[in-house]
Each structure stands twice: as structure tokens, then as C-alpha cells.
C-alpha positions in Angstrom: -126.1 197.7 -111.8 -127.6 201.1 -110.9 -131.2 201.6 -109.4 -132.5 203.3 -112.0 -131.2 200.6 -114.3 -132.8 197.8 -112.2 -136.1 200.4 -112.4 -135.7 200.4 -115.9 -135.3 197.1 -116.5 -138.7 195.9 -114.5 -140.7 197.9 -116.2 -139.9 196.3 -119.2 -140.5 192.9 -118.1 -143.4 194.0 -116.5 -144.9 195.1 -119.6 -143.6 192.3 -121.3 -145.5 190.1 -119.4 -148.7 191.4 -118.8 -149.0 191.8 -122.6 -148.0 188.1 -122.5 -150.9 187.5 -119.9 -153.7 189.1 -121.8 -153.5 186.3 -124.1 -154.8 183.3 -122.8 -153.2 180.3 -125.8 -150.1 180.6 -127.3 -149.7 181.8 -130.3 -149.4 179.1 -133.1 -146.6 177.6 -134.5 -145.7 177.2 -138.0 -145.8 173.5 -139.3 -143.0 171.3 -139.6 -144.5 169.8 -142.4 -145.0 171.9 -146.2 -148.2 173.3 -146.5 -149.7 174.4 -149.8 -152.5 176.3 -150.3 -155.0 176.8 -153.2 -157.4 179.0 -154.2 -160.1 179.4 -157.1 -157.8 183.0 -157.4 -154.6 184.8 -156.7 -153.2 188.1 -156.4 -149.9 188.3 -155.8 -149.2 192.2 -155.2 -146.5 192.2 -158.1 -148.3 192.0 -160.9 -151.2 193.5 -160.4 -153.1 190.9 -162.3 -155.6 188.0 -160.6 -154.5 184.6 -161.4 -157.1 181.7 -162.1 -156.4 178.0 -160.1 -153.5 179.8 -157.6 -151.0 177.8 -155.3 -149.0 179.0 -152.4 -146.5 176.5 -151.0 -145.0 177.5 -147.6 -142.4 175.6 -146.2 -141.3 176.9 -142.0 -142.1 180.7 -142.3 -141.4 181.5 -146.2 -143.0 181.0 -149.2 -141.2 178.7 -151.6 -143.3 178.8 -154.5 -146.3 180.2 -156.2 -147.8 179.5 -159.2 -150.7 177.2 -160.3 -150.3 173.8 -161.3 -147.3 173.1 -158.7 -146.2 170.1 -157.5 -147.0 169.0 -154.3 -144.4 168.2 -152.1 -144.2 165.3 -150.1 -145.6 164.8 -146.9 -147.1 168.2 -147.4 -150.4 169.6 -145.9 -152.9 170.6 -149.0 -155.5 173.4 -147.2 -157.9 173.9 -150.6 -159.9 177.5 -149.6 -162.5 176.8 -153.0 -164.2 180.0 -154.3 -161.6 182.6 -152.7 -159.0 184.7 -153.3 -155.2 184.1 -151.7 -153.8 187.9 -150.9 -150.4 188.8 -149.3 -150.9 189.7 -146.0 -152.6 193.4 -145.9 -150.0 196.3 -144.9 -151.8 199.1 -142.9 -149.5 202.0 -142.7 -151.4 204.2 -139.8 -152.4 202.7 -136.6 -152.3 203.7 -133.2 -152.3 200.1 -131.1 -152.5 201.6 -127.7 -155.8 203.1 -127.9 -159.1 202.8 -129.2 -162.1 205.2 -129.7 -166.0 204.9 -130.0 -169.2 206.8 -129.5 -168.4 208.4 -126.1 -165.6 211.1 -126.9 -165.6 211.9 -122.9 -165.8 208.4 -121.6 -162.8 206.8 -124.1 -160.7 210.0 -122.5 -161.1 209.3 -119.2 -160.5 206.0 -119.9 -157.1 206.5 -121.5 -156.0 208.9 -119.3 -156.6 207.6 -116.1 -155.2 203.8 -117.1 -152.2 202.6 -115.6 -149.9 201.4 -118.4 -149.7 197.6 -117.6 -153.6 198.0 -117.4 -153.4 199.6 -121.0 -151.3 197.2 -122.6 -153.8 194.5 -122.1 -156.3 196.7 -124.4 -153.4 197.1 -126.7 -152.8 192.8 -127.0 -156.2 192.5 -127.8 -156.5 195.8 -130.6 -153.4 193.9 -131.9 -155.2 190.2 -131.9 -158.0 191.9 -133.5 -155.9 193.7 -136.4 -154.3 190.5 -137.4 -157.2 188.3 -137.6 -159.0 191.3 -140.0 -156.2 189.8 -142.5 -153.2 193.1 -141.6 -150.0 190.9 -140.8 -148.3 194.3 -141.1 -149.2 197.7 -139.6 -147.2 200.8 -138.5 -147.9 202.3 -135.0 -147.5 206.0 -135.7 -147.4 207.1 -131.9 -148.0 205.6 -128.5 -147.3 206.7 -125.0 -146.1 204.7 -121.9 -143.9 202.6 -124.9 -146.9 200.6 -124.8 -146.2 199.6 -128.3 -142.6 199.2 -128.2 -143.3 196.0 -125.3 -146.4 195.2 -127.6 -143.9 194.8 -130.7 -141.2 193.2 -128.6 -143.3 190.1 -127.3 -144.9 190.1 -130.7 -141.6 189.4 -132.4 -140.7 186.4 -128.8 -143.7 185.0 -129.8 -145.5 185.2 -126.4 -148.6 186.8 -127.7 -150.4 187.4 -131.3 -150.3 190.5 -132.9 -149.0 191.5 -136.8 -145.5 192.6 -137.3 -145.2 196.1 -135.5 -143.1 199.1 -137.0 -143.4 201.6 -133.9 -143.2 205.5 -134.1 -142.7 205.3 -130.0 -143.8 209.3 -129.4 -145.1 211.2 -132.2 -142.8 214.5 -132.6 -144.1 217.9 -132.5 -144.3 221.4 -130.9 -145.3 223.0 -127.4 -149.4 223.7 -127.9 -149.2 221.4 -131.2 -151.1 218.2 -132.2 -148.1 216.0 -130.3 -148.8 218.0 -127.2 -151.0 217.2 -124.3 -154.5 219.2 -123.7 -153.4 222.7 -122.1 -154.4 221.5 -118.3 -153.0 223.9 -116.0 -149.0 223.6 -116.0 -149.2 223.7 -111.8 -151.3 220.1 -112.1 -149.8 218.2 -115.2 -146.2 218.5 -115.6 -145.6 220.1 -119.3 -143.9 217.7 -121.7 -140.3 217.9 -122.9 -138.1 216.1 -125.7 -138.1 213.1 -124.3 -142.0 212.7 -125.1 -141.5 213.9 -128.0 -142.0 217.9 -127.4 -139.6 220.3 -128.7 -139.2 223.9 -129.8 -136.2 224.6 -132.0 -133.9 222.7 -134.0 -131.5 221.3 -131.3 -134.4 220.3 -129.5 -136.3 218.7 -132.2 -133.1 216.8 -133.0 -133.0 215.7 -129.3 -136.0 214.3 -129.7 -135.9 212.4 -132.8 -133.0 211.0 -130.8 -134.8 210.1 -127.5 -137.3 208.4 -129.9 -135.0 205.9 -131.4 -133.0 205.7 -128.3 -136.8 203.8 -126.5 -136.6 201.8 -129.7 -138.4 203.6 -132.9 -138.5 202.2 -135.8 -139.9 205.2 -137.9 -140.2 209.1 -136.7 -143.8 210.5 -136.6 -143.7 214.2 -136.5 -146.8 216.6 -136.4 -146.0 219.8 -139.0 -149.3 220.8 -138.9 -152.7 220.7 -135.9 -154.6 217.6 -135.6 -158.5 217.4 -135.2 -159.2 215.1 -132.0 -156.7 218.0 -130.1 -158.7 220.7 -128.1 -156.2 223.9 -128.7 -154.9 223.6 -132.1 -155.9 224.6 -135.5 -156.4 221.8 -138.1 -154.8 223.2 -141.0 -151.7 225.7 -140.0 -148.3 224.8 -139.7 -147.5 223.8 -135.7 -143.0 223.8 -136.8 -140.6 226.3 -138.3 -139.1 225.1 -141.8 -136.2 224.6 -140.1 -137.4 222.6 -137.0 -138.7 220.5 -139.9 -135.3 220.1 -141.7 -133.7 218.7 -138.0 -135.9 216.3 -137.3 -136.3 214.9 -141.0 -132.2 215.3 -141.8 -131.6 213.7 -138.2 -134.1 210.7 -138.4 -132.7 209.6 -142.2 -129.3 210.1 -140.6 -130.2 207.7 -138.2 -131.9 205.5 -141.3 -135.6 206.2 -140.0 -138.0 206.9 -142.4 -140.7 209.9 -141.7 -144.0 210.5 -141.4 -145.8 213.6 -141.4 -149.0 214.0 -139.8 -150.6 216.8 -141.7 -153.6 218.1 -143.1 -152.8 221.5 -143.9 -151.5 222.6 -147.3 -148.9 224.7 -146.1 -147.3 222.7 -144.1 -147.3 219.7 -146.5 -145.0 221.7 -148.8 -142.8 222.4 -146.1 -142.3 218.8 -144.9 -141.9 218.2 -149.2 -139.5 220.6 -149.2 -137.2 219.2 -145.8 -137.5 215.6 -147.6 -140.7 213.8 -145.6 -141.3 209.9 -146.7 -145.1 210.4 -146.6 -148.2 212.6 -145.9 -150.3 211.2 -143.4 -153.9 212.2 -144.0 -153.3 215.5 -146.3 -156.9 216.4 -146.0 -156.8 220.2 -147.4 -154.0 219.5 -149.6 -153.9 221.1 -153.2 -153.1 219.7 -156.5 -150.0 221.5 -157.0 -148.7 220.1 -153.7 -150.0 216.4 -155.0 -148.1 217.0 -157.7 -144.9 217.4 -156.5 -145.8 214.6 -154.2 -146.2 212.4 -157.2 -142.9 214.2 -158.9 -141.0 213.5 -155.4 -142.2 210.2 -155.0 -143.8 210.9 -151.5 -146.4 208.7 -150.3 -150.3 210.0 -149.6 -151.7 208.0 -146.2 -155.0 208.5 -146.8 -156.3 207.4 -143.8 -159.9 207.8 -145.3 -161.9 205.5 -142.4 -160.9 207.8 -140.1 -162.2 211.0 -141.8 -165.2 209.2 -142.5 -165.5 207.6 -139.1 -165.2 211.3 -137.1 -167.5 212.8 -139.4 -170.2 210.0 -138.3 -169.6 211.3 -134.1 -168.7 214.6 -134.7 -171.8 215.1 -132.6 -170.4 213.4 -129.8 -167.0 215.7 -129.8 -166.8 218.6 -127.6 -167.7 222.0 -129.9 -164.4 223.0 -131.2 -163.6 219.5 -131.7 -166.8 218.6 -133.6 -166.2 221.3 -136.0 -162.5 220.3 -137.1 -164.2 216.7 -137.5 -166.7 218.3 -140.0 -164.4 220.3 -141.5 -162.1 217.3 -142.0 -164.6 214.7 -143.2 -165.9 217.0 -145.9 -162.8 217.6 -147.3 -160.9 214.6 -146.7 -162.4 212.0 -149.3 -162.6 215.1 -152.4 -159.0 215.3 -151.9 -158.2 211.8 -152.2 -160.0 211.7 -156.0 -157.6 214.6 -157.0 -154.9 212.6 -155.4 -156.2 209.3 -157.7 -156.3 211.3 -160.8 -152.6 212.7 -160.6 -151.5 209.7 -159.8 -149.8 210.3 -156.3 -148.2 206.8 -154.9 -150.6 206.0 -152.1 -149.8 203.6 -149.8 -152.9 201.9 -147.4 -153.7 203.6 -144.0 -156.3 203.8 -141.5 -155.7 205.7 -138.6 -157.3 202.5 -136.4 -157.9 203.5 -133.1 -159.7 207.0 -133.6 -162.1 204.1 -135.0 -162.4 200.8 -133.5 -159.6 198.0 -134.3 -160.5 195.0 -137.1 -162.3 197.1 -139.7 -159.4 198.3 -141.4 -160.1 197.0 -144.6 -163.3 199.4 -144.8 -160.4 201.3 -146.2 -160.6 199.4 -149.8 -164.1 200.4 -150.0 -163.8 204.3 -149.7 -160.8 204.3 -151.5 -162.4 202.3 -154.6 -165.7 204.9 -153.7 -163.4 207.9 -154.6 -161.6 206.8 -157.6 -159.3 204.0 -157.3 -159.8 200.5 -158.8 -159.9 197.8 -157.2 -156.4 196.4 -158.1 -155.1 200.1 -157.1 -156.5 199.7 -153.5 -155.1 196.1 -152.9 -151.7 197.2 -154.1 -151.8 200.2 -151.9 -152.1 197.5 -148.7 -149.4 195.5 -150.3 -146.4 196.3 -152.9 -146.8 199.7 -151.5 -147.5 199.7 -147.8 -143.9 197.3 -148.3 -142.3 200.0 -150.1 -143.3 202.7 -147.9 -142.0 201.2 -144.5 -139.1 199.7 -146.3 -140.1 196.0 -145.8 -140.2 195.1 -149.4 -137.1 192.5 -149.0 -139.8 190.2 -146.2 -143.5 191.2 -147.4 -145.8 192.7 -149.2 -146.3 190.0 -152.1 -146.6 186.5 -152.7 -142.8 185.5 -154.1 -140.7 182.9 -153.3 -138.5 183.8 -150.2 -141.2 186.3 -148.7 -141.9 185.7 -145.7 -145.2 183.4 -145.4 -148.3 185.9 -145.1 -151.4 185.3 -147.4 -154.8 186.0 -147.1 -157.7 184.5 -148.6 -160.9 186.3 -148.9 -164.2 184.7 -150.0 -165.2 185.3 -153.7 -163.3 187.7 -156.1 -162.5 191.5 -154.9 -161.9 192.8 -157.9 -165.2 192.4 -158.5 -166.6 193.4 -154.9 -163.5 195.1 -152.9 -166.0 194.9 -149.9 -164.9 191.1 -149.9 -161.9 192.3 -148.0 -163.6 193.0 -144.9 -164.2 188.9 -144.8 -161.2 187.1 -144.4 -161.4 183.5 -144.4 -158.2 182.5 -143.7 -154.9 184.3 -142.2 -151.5 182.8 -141.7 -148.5 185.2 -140.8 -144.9 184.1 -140.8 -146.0 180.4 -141.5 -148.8 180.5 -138.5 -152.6 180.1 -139.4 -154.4 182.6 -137.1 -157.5 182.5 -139.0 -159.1 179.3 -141.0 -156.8 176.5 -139.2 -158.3 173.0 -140.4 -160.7 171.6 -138.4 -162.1 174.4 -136.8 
């Protein structure tokens, strides 16, 4: 074996096991015994309809049946949750694990800059703990650095630390100055980035590093068509990529079977991801209705990512000037956009953008999207049948069938009649496991 391979190969484990560390029980085991579960309600994210008196009977890590009026089977373990509603497990489409952001734009920088990785992926264990026990068995990290996330999805999936069921980005992609960029320090003190972090300029390189991306273990591409508003030397709203730096990195990453996501608020640059064959829109604040059209026509998924626009509109005054203003910019606009999105019908599928606002209050999503024209029913199949869809996890989750993988929710009282209920959970069990609402405690 050669050094760098030996290098290579401790820095995994190291991160592996400090992510391990920075949880103190291990995570639960599913029973060895059936365990059904009931419910004054069920939604099952295929019907779209709420079911009076439901049952979910889980037998190791899948669902076997659900219904009402089942049969028990024997020896099984009967958890009765009374007046609540049993969910699948909520899919959030847009998160960013490794980090987290709060009142203090200057402080939550320094902090993330100046954190050694292993010190990082400690924060990133507990974002992930925090995420999964708001009721999101699913989410999809949409860009990381260090591969923070990639060690964070990997011990997930050993079952050495609790977390929801990771889809990772690894890098986002995008141009030199551009939203997937670093700040522009002075190039004789910070060494300028390169493909391999996700950096390119051109079409060879931006198929090099769609490549380097699924080489450190990516299960979807995030690219950055147009500027970002938490980035210092960008524009918001203009395209950061050529058409046809947008055609290589789209055409490499579904030759490679990895579905895309653009990052992009601007209008122009929407089209041109449309046009080079993009799997969703990620945020699409100034987007117009004849680009949400074609979304709908195309069958491109909106990200909303609404808690996000709200939640930088609420510390804009915190963010340096030419930050604060994108975030006003983008607040205003963000939320008007989404009720021409509801009334054309584009196929929306539930995101947050979690970590430019704190981890475990995801589901304030429901609320704003219900605010600005969806119904209720709309919203909960957005973080389930769709957020599936969308990451192309329909054949384990996102509904409560027989032969899905076990994760249900239950929330207290009926959210059809107050979405808000969502931000409650009273009980969480992923793959079979009860995270939240074990018996007894």
C-alpha cells in the first residue's frame, strides 16, 4: 500500500470515528418482535386522503401492512399513539449537515472556517440527531466540505451513530468567483480552488468535476448556475456558467446516473439549466411564470426552500452590507414566487435549506408553504411521495405501503386541520428504530 493510500485511508476512519464518538448511546435497534402501531388518523403519502382508526404493522425494518382494523400478529408489540396522526417519515430535499447558522453572521464564520474537520463533524452528528428526531428520516445534503457529510452518511448507514438517511451532494459545483467558490481572500494567502472542490471553468473542467464529486462518494450533483445570497462577491440573480458548462455537468452526472440540482434564483439561469435537462430548481426566488411553466411541462421539481428566505430576511440586519441586501431582496421575493408556482401547478418537492437556519425546525416549512397557497395535503405530499420521487427513493420511502421501508411519524392532533402540528412530533421510528416516543419513556 502507498502512503498516500495509508493517508487516505486514516482520515476516513478518523472521521468515522469521531462522528461515532459524538454520540454518546447507540443507536437503537429495531425489535425482534412485530410491532404495530395505531393512530386516531393516517396519511399514507399515496392517496392523499387521511384515514380514520389507522394501523401500521412493522415487522424488522419494513412495513408489512397498513390499513385499519388489522390483525394483530402474535407476540406483537401494540404502541397505541391516541389523538395523532401516523405520517411517513418527512423527506427534506435541501440541507446542509455540516454547518449551522444563527444571529451572529461574523461569529458562525469564524467558527466554520477556523474548525478542524474532526472538530466539525461532531457539530454535523448532532445537526443530524436533531433533524431526525424533528420527524425527517430522509434529507439530501446539497454540499459540504472536508466530506464531512460523506463519513456522516457512511456511519449513519454502520449504525454507529443516529442520523436520517443521507443522499450527499459532496461539493457543490460551480464557477471561479461564483456562489460554489470561496470568499475572494487574497490568492497569495488562501490557495484558489480547483475541480476537485468543485470549481471549474469550461466544459472539460466542469465534467472533471462532476467526476471528482462521485469519485469522494456523491450521490446527487449540486451545481450553482446562478449567484447565491450568503456569498460576499456575487450577484444573486445572474447566470455564474455558460450554457454549455451547464450541458457538461448535467449530461455527465445523468451519464453517471446522478440526478441534479440547481441552486438558482435567477430567472435566466433557471431556463438555462431547463433547457440542459436539470432535475430541480433549488430556491427559484425571481423565477417567472413562463419559466414555472415549462417547469411544470418538463416535470422539473421547484425546492422551495421557503424557511430559509424567510429566516435571512429576519437577520438581514446582522449580514455584512452587500450581503444584507441580497437577503432582503431574496426574502421579498421568494415566498410571491412560490403562490405563482402553487397556482400553475409546478411539482414541488419539500426543502429547507437547514443550516442557513438552525437544524430541527424544518417542518416550519409546512406552515409557509400552506401560508402562500398550498393545502395542507399539498405540503405533506411535498415531504413525502414527492421528496421520494425527486431523489429517486420511491422503491424504500416516502409512503406508508407494505414493503417500505419502516419510517412513520405521528404528530399530535390532525394537520390537515393545523399543518403547524408538524413541528410536534410525538413519535419517530426510522428503518424499524423508535428515536422518538419509545415506550416507557
Amino acid at each position: 500500500m502507498t502512503g498516500r493510500f495509508l493517508k487516505a485511508v486514516g482520515i476516513a476512519v478518523c472521521l468515522l470515528a469521531v462522528v461515532s464518538l459524538a454520540q454518546a448511546d447507540t443507536p437503537p435497534m429495531a425489535p425482534d418482535h412485530p410491532v404495530v402501531l395505531k393512530a386516531a388518523r393516517l396519511f399514507d403519502g399515496v392517496s392523499g386522503k387521511m384515514m380514520d382508526d389507522g394501523m401500521v404493522i412493522v415487522e424488522g425494518r419494513k412495513i408489512t401492512a397498513v390499513g385499519r382494523d388489522l390483525d394483530v400478529p402474535d407476540g406483537a408489540e401494540v404502541i397505541d399513539l391516541g389523538d395523532a396522526t401516523l405520517l411517513p417519515g418527512f423527506i427534506d430535499a435541501h440541507v446542509h449537515l455540516s454547518m449551522e447558522m444563527h444571529d451572529n453572521f461574523y461569529k458562525d464564520f469564524y467558527e466554520h472556517t477556523f474548525r478542524f474537520p474532526a472538530e466539525q463533524a461532531f457539530y454535523a452528528a448532532r445537526y443530524a440527531k436533531r433533524t431526525l428526531e424533528a420527524g425527517f428520516t430522509t434529507v439530501r445534503n446539497v454540499g459540504a466540505s472536508h466530506y464531512i457529510t460523506v463519513g456522516l452518511r457512511n456511519a449513519v448507514n454502520a449504525g454507529v451513530t443516529e442520523g436520517p438517511r443521507i443522499l450527499t451532494a459532496v461539493h457543490a459545483i460551480g464557477s471561479t468567483g461564483g456562489h460554489a467558490d470561496q470568499g475572494p481572500y487574497p490568492p497569495s494567502d488562501v490557495k484558489p480552488l480547483g475541480p476537485i472542490d468543485g470549481v471549474c471553468n469550461g466544459p472539460a473542467e466542469c465534467r472533471a468535476a462532476v467526476r471528482y464529486q462521485i469519485k469522494y462518494g456523491a450521490d446527487v450533483i449540486k451545481f450553482m448556475p446562478s449567484g447565491g445570497v450568503l456569498s460576499a462577491s456575487d450577484p444573486v440573480d445572474v447566470p455564474e456558467l455558460s450554457q454549455e458548462e451547464m450541458d457538461a455537468i448535467i449530461s455527465e452526472a445523468h451519464a453517471w446516473k446522478r440526478k441534479v440540482a440547481a441552486h438558482c434564483h435567477g430567472d435566466e439561469a433557471a431556463k438555462m439549466a431547463i433547457k440542459a435537462g436539470v432535475d430541480s430548481i433549488e430556491h427559484g426566488t425571481f423565477l417567472k411564470d413562463d419559466t414555472l411553466k415549462t417547469m411544470k411541462e418538463k416535470g422539473v421539481y421547484l425546492v422551495p426552500t421557503l424557511t430559509a428566505g424567510w429566516w435571512v430576511g429576519e437577520k438581514a440586519d446582522s449580514y455584512p452590507p452587500q450581503i444584507a441586501a441580497k437577503a432582503r431582496a431574496a426574502a421579498a421575493q421568494m415566498q410571491t414566487m412560490f403562490q405563482h408556482a402553487a397556482k400553475i401547478g409546478v411539482p414541488v418537492a419539500f426543502g429547507t435549506d437547514a443550516g442557513v437556519e438552525p437544524h430541527g425546525m424544518n417542518a416550519k416549512e409546512f406552515s409557509l408553504m400552506v401560508k402562500n397557497g398550498f393545502t395542507p395535503t399539498q405540503a405533506l405530499m411535498a415531504a413525502s411521495h414527492n421528496g421520494a420521487d425527486l431523489l429517486g427513493v420511491s422503491d424504500v420511502t416516502g409512503s406508508l405501503e407494505k414493503g417500505k421501508s419502516a419510517d412513520v411519524v405521528a404528530v399530535p392532533g390532525n394537520p390537515l386541520d393545523d399543518i403547524s402540528d408538524t413541528e410536534h412530533p410525538s413519535f419517530v421510528m426510522k428503518e424499524g428504530r423508535i428515536y422518538v416516543g419509545r415506550p416507557g419513556n
